[in-house]
py3Dmol code that shows the C-alpha trace and the ligand (Angstrom):
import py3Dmol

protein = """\
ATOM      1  CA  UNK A   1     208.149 271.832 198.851  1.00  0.00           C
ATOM      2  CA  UNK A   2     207.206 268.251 199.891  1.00  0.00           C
ATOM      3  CA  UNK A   3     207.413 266.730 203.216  1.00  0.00           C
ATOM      4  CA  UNK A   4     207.445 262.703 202.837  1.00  0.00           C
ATOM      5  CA  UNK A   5     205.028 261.702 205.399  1.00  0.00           C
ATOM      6  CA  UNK A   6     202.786 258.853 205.848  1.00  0.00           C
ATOM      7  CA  UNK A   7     199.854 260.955 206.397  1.00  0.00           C
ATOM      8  CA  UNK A   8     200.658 262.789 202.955  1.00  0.00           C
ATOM      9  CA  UNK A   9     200.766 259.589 201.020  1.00  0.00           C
ATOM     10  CA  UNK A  10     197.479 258.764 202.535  1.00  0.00           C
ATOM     11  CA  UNK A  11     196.305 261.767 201.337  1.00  0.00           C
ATOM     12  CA  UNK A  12     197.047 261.318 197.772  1.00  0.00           C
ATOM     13  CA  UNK A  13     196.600 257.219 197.628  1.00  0.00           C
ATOM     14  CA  UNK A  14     192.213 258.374 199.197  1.00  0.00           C
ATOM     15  CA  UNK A  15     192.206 260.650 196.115  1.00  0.00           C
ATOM     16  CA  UNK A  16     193.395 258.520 193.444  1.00  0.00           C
ATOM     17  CA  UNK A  17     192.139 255.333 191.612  1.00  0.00           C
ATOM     18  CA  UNK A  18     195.485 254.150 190.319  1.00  0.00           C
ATOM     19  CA  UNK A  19     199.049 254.674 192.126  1.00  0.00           C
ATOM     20  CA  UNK A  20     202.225 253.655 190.118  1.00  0.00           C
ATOM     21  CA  UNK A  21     204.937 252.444 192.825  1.00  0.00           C
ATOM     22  CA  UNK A  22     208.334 253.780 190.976  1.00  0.00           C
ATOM     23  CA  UNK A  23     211.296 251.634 192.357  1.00  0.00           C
ATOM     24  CA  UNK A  24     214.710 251.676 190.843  1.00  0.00           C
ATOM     25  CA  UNK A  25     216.074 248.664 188.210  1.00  0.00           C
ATOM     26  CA  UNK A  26     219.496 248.036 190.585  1.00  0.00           C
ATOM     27  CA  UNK A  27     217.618 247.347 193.732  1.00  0.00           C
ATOM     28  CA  UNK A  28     213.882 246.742 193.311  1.00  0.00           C
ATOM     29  CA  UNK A  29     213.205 245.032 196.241  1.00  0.00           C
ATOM     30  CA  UNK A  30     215.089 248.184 198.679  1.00  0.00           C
ATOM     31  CA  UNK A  31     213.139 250.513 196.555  1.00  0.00           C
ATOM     32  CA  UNK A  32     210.020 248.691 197.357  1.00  0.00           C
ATOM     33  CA  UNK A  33     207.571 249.909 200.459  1.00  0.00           C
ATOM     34  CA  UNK A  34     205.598 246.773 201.617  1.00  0.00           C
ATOM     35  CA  UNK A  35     203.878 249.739 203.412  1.00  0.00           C
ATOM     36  CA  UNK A  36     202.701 251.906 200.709  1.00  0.00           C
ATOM     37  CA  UNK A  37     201.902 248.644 198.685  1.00  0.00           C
ATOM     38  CA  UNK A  38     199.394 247.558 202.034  1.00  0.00           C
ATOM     39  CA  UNK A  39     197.824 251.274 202.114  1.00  0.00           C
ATOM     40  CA  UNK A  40     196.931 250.627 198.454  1.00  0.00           C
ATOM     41  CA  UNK A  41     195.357 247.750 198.814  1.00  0.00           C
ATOM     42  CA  UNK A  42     193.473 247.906 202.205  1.00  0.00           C
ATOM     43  CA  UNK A  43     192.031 251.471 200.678  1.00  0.00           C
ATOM     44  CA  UNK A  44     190.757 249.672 197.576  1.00  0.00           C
ATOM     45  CA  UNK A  45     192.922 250.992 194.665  1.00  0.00           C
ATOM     46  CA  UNK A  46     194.951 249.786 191.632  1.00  0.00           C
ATOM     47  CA  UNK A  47     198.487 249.642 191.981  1.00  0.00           C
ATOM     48  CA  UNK A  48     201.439 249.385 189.173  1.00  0.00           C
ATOM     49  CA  UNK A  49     204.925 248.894 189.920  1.00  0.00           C
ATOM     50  CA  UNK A  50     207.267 250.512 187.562  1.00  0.00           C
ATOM     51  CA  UNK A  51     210.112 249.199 187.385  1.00  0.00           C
ATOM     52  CA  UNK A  52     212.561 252.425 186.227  1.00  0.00           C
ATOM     53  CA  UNK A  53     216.227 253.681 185.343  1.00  0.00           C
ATOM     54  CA  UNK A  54     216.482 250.312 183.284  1.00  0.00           C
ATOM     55  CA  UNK A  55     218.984 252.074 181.272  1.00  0.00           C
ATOM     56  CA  UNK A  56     220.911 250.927 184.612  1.00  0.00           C
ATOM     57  CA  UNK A  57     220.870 247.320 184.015  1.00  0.00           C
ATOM     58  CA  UNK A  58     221.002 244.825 181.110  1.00  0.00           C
ATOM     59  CA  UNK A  59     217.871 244.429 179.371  1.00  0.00           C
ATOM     60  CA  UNK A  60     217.344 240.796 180.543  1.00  0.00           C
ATOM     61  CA  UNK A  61     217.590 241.822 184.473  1.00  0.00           C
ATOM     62  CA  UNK A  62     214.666 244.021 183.949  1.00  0.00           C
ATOM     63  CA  UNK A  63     212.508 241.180 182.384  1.00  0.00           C
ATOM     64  CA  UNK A  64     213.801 239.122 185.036  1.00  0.00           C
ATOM     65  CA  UNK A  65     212.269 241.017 187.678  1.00  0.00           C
ATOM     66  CA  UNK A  66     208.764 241.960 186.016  1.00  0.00           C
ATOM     67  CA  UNK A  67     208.631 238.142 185.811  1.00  0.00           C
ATOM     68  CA  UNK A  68     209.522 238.121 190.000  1.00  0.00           C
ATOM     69  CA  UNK A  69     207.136 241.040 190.920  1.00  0.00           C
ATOM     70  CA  UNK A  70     204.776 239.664 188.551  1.00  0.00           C
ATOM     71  CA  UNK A  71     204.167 236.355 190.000  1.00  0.00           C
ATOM     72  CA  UNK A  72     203.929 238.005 193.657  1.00  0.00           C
ATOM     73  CA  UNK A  73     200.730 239.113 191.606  1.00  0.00           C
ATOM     74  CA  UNK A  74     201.573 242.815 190.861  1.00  0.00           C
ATOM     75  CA  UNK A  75     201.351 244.126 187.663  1.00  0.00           C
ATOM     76  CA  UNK A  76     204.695 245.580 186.518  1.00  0.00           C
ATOM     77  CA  UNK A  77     205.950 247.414 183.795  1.00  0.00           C
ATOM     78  CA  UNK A  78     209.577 248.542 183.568  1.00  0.00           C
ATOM     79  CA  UNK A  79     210.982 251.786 181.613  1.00  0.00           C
ATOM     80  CA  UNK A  80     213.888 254.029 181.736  1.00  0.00           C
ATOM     81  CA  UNK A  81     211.902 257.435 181.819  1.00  0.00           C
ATOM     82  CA  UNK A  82     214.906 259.796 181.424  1.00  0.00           C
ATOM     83  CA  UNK A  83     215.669 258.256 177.929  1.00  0.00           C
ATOM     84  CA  UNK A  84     211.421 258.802 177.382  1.00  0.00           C
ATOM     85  CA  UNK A  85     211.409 254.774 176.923  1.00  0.00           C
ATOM     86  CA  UNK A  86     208.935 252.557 178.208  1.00  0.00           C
ATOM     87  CA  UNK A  87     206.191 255.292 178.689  1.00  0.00           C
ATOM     88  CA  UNK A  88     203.770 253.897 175.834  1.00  0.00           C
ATOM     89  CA  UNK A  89     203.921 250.632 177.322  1.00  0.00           C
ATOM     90  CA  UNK A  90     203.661 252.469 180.621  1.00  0.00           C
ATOM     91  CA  UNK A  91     200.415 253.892 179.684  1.00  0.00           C
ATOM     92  CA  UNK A  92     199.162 251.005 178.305  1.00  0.00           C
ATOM     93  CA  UNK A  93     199.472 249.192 181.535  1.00  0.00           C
ATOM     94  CA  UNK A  94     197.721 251.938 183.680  1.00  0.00           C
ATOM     95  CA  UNK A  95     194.744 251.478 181.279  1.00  0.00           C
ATOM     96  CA  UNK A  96     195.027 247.895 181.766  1.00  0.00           C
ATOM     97  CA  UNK A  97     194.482 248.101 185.718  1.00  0.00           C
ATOM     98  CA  UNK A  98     191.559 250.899 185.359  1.00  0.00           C
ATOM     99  CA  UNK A  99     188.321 249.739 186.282  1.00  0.00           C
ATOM    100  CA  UNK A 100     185.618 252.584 185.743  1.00  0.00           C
ATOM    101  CA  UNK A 101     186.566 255.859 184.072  1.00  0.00           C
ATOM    102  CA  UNK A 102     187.090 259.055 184.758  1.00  0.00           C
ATOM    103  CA  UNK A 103     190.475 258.025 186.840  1.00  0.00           C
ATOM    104  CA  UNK A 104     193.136 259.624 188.622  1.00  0.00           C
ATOM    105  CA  UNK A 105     196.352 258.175 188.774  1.00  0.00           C
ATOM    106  CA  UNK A 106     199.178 259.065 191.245  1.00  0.00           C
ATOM    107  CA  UNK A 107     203.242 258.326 191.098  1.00  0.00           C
ATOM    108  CA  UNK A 108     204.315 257.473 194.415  1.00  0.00           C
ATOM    109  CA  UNK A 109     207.716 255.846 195.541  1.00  0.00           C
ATOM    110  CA  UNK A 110     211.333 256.694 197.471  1.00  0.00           C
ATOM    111  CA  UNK A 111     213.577 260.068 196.624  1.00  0.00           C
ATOM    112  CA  UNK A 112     215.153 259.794 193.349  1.00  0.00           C
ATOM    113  CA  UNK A 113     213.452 256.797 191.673  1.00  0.00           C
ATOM    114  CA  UNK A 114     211.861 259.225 188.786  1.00  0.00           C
ATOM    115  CA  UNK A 115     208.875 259.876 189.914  1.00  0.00           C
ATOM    116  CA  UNK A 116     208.961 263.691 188.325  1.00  0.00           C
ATOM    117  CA  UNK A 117     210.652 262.272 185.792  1.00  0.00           C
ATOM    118  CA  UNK A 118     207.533 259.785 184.929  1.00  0.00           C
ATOM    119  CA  UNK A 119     205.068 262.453 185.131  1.00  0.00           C
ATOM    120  CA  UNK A 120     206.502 264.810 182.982  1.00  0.00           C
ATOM    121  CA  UNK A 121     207.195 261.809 180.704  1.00  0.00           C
ATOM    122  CA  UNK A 122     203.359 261.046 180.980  1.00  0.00           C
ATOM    123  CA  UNK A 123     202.219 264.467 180.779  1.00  0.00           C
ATOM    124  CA  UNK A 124     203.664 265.128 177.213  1.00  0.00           C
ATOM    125  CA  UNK A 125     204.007 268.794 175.790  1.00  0.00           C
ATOM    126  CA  UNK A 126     200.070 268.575 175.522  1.00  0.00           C
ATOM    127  CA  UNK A 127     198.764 268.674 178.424  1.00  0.00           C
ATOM    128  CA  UNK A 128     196.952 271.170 180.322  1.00  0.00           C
ATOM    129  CA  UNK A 129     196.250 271.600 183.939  1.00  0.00           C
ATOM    130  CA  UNK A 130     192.729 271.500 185.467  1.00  0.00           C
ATOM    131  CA  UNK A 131     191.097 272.280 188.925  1.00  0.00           C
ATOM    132  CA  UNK A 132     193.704 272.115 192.267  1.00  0.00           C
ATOM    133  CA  UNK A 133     192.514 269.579 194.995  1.00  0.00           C
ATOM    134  CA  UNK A 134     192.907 272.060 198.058  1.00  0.00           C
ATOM    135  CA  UNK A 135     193.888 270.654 201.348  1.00  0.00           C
ATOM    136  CA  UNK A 136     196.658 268.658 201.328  1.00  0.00           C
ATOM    137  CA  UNK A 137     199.149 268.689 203.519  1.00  0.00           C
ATOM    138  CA  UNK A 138     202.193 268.437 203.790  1.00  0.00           C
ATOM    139  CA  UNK A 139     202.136 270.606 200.444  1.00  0.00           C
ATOM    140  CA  UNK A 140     202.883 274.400 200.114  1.00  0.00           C
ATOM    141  CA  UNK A 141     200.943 275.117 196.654  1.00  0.00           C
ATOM    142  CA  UNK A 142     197.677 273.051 196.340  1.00  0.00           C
ATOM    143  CA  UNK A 143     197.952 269.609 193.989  1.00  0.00           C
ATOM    144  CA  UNK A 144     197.433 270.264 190.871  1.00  0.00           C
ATOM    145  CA  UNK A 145     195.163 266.900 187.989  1.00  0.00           C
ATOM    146  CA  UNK A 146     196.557 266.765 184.500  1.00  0.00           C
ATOM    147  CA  UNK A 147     194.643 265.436 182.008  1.00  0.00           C
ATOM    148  CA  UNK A 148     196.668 262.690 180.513  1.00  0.00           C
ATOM    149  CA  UNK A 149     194.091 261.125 178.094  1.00  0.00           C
ATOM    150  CA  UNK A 150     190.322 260.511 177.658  1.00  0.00           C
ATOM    151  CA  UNK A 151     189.344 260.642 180.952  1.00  0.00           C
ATOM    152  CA  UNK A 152     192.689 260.193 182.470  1.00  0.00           C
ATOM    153  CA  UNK A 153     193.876 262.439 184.691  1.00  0.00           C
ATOM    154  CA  UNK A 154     197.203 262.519 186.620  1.00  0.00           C
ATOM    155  CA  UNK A 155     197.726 264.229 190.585  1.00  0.00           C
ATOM    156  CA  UNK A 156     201.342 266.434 189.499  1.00  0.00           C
ATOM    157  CA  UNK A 157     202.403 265.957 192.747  1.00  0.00           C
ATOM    158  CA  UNK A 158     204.683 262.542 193.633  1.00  0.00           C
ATOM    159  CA  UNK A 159     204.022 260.449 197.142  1.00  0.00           C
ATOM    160  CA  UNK A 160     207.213 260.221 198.552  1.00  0.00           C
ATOM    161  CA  UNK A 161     207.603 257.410 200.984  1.00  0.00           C
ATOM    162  CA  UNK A 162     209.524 258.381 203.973  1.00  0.00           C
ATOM    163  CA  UNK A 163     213.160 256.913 204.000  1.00  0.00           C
ATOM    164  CA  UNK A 164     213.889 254.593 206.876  1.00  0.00           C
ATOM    165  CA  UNK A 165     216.345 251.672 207.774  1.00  0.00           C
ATOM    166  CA  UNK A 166     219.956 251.166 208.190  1.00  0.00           C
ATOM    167  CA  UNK A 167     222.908 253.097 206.811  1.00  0.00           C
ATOM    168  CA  UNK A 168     223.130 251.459 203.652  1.00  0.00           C
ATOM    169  CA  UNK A 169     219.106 250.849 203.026  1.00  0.00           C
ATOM    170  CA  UNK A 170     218.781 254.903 203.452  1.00  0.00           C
ATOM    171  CA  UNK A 171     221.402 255.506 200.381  1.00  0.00           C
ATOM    172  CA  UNK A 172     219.649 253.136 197.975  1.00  0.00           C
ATOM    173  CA  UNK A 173     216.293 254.702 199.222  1.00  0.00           C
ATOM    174  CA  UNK A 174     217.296 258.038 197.912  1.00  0.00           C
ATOM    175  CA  UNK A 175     218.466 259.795 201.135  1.00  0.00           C
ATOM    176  CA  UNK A 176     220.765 262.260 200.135  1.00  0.00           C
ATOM    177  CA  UNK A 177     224.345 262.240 201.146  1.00  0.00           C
ATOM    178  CA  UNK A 178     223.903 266.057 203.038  1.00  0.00           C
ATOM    179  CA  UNK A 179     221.678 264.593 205.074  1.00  0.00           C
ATOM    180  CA  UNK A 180     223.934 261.653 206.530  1.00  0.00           C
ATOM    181  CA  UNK A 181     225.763 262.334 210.132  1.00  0.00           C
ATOM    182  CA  UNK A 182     228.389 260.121 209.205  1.00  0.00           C
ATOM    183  CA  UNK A 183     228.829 259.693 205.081  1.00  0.00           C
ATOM    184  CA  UNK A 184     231.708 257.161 205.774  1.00  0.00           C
ATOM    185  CA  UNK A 185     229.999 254.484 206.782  1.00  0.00           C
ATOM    186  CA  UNK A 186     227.575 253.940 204.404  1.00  0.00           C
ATOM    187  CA  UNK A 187     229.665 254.931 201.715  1.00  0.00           C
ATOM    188  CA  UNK A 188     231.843 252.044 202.752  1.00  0.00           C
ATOM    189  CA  UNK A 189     229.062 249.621 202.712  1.00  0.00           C
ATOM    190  CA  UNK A 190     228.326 250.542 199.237  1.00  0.00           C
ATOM    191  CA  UNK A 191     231.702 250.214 197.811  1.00  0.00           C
ATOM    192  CA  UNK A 192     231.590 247.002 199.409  1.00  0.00           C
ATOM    193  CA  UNK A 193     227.944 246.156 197.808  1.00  0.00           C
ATOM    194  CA  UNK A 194     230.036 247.719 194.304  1.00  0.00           C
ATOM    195  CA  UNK A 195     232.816 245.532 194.636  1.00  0.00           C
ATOM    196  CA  UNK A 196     231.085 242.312 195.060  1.00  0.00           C
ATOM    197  CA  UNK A 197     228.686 242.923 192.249  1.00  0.00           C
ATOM    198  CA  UNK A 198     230.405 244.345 189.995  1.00  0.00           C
ATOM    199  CA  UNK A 199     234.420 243.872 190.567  1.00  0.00           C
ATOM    200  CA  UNK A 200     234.903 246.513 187.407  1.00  0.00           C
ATOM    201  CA  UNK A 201     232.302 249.295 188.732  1.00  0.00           C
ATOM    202  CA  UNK A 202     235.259 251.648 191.460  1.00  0.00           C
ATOM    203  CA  UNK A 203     237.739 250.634 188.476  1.00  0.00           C
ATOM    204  CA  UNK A 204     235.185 252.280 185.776  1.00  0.00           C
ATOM    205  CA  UNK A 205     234.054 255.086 187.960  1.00  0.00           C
ATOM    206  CA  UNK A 206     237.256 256.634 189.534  1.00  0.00           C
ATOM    207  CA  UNK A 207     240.047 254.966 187.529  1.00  0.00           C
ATOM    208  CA  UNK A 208     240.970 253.448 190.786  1.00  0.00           C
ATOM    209  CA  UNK A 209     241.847 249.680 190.986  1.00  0.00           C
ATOM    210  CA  UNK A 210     241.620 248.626 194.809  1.00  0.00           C
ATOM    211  CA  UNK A 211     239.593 246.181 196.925  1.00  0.00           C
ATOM    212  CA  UNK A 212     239.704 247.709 200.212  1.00  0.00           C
ATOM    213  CA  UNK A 213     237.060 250.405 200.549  1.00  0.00           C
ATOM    214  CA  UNK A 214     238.629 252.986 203.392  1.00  0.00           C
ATOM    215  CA  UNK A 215     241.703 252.822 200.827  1.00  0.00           C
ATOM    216  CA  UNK A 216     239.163 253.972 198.086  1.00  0.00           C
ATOM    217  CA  UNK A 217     238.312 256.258 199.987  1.00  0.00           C
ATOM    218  CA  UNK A 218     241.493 258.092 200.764  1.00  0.00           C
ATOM    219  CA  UNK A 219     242.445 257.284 196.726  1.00  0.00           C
ATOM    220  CA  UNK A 220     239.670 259.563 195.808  1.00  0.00           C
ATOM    221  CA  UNK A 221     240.526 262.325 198.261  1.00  0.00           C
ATOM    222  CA  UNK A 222     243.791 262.336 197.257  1.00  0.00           C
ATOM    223  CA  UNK A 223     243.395 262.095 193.800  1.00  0.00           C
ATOM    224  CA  UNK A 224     241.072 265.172 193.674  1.00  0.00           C
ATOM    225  CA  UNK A 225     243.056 267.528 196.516  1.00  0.00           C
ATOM    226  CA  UNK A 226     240.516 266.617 198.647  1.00  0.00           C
ATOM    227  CA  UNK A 227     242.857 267.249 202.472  1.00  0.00           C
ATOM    228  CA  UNK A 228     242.272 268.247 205.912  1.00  0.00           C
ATOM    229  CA  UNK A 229     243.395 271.858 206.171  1.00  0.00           C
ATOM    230  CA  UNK A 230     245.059 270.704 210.304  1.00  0.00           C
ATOM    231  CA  UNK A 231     247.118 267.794 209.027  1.00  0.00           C
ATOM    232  CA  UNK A 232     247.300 267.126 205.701  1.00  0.00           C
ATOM    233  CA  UNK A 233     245.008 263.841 205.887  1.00  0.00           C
ATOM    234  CA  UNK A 234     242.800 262.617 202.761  1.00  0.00           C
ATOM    235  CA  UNK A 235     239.393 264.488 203.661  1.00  0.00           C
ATOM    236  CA  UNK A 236     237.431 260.716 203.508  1.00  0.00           C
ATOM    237  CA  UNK A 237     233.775 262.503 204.338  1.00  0.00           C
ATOM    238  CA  UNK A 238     233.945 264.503 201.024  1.00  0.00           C
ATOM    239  CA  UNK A 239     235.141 260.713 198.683  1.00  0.00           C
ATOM    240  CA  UNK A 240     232.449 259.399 201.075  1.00  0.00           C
ATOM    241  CA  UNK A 241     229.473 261.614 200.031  1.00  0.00           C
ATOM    242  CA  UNK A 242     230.678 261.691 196.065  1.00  0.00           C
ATOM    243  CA  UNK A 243     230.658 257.648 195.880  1.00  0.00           C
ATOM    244  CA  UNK A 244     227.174 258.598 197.603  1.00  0.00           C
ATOM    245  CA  UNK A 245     225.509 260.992 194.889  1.00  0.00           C
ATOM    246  CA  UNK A 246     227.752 258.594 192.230  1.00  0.00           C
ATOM    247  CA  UNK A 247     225.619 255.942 193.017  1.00  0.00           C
ATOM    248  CA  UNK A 248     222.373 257.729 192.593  1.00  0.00           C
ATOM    249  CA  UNK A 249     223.320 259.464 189.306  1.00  0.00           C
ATOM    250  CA  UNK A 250     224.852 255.782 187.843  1.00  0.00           C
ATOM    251  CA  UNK A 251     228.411 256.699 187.554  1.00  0.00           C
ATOM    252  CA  UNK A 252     229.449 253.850 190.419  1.00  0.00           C
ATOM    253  CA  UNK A 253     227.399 251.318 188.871  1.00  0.00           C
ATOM    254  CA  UNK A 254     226.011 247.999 190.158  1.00  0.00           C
ATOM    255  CA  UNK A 255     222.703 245.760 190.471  1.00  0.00           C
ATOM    256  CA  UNK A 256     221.683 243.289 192.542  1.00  0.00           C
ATOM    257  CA  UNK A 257     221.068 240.393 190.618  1.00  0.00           C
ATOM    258  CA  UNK A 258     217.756 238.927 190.640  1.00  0.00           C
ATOM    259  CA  UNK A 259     219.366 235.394 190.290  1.00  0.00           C
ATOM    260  CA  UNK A 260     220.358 236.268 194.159  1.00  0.00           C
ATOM    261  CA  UNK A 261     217.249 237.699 195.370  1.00  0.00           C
ATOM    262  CA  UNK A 262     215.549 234.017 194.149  1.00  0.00           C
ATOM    263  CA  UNK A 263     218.039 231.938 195.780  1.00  0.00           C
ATOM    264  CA  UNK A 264     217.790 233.886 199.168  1.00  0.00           C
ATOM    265  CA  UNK A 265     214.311 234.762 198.746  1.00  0.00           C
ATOM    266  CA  UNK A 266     213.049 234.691 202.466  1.00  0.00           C
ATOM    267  CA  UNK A 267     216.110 236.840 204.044  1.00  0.00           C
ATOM    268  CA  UNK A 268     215.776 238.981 201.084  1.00  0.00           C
ATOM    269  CA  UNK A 269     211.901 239.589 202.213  1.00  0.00           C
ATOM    270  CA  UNK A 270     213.406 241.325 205.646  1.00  0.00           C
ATOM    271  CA  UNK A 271     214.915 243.841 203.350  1.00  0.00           C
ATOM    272  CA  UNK A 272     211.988 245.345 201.469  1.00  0.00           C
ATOM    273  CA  UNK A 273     210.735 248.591 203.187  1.00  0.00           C
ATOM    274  CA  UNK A 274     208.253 247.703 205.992  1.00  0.00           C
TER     275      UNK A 274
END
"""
ligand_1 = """\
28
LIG
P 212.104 261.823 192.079
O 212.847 262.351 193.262
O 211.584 260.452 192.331
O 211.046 262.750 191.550
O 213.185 261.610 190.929
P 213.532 262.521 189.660
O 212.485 262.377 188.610
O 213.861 263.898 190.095
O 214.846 261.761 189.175
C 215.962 261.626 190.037
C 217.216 261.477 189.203
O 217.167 260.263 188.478
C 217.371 262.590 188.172
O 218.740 262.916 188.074
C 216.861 261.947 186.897
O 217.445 262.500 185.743
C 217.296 260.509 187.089
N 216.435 259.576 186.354
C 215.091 259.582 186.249
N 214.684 258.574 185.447
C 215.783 257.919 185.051
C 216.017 256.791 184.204
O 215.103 256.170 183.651
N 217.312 256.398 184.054
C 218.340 257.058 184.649
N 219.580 256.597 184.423
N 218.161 258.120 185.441
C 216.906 258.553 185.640
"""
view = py3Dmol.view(width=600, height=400)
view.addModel(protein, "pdb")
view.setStyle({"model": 0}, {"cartoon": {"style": "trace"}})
view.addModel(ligand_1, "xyz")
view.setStyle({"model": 1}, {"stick": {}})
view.zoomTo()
view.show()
């Protein structure tokens, strides 16, 4: 069991040499933590921002934004880890930022970006666990180094940065939809967010060809018996939290552009995770 907490990244980032910030192809700067990306730096160690689930976007919007994060002046690599594609290059990059051997690195980043995904990917069938680093809180069962290559080692357990911000910033951060007071809402905002950047996306997902999100809504209620028990009404929570967990499996799928994030660059800069 993990608890995201600050304290817990700061645990791992003190006990690492290398941490790869995972953020997610359709929304890299959202998925980004200014935050953990300070914490790195002021405590001295290598970061890598993997770029992942670029199975999400067209090949070129991935490039584009390794070229974006990369001339911030962070090394970035992007892969789609599910698929087990990108991890070569992946591990060619964390060798690249290494400075003395043995190292430790750690995958860090927000719910759902592939962060267990990454380190099974990097772990391979091969390798073995070694010693536990006791102490750390925030964790139940002690964190556990894999050796990963010649003298490379890997912390199992993923930082997970705590999800904050607005309605729609907390979906695209990972936050699940059981944990929303109100799914509606942000659900709306997404559909919205679908809509504009990608007019095909609620057509594609739910066979359902309307602009007006409430109306989407009550379409996929209805369509799937989804009623108040009292009056009849299209049960809009339950639509609200499937476009929800649709959006973080892929099946409603969009991207923001990077073309957009460079023309709006300094409102886009309030956006990234403090
Ligand atoms: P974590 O919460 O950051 O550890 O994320 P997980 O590794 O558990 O992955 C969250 C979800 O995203 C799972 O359903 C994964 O199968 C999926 N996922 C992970 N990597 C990729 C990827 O490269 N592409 C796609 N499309 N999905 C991925």
């Amino acid at each position: 069991m993990i608890l995201a907490s600050w304290r817990s990244l700061a645990w791992i980032v003190r006990r690492v040499d290398v941490v790869l910030e995972v953020v997610d192809a359709r929304d890299p700067v959202s998925t980004r933590s200014l935050r953990l990306e300070r914490m790195v730096q002021s405590l001295g160690k290598r970061l890598l921002i993997v770029i992942n689930k670029a199975d999400l976007v067209p090949r070129g919007v991935a490039e584009k934004w390794k070229r974006i994060l990369e001339d911030q002046g962070y090394r970035t690599v992007y892969m789609a880890a599910r698929d087990h594609k990108g991890t070569r290059v992946l591990r060619r990059a964390i060798r690249d930022v290494v400075e003395t051997y043995p190292a430790i690195v750690a995958v860090a980043g927000f719910p759902k970006t592939g962060k267990s995904t990454i380190i099974n990917a990097l772990k391979g069938r091969h390798s073995a666990s070694t010693s536990p680093i006791p102490g750390s809180p925030g964790y139940t069962t002690h964190a556990q180094l894999y050796r990963i290559g010649e003298n490379l080692y890997m912390l199992d357990t993923p930082g997970v940065i705590p999800v904050e911000g607005g309605p729609l910033e907390a979906i695209i951060r990972g936050r699940p939809p059981e944990q929303l007071e109100d799914p509606v809402r942000p659900a709306v905002m997404l559909l919205e967010r679908a809509l504009r950047y990608n007019p095909l996306a609620v057509k594609e997902a739910y066979g359902i060809d309307e602009k007006d999100p409430y109306r989407i809504l009550e379409l996929i209620a209805l369509k799937r018996g989804w009623r108040y028990k009292s009056d009849g009404e299209p049960l809009i929570e339950e639509a609200a939290r499937t476009v929800i967990r649709d959006y973080h499996t892929g099946k409603l799928l969009f991207y923001v552009p990077p073309e957009e994030y460079m023309a709006r660059k300094s409102s886009y800069k309030l956006h990234a995770a403090q």
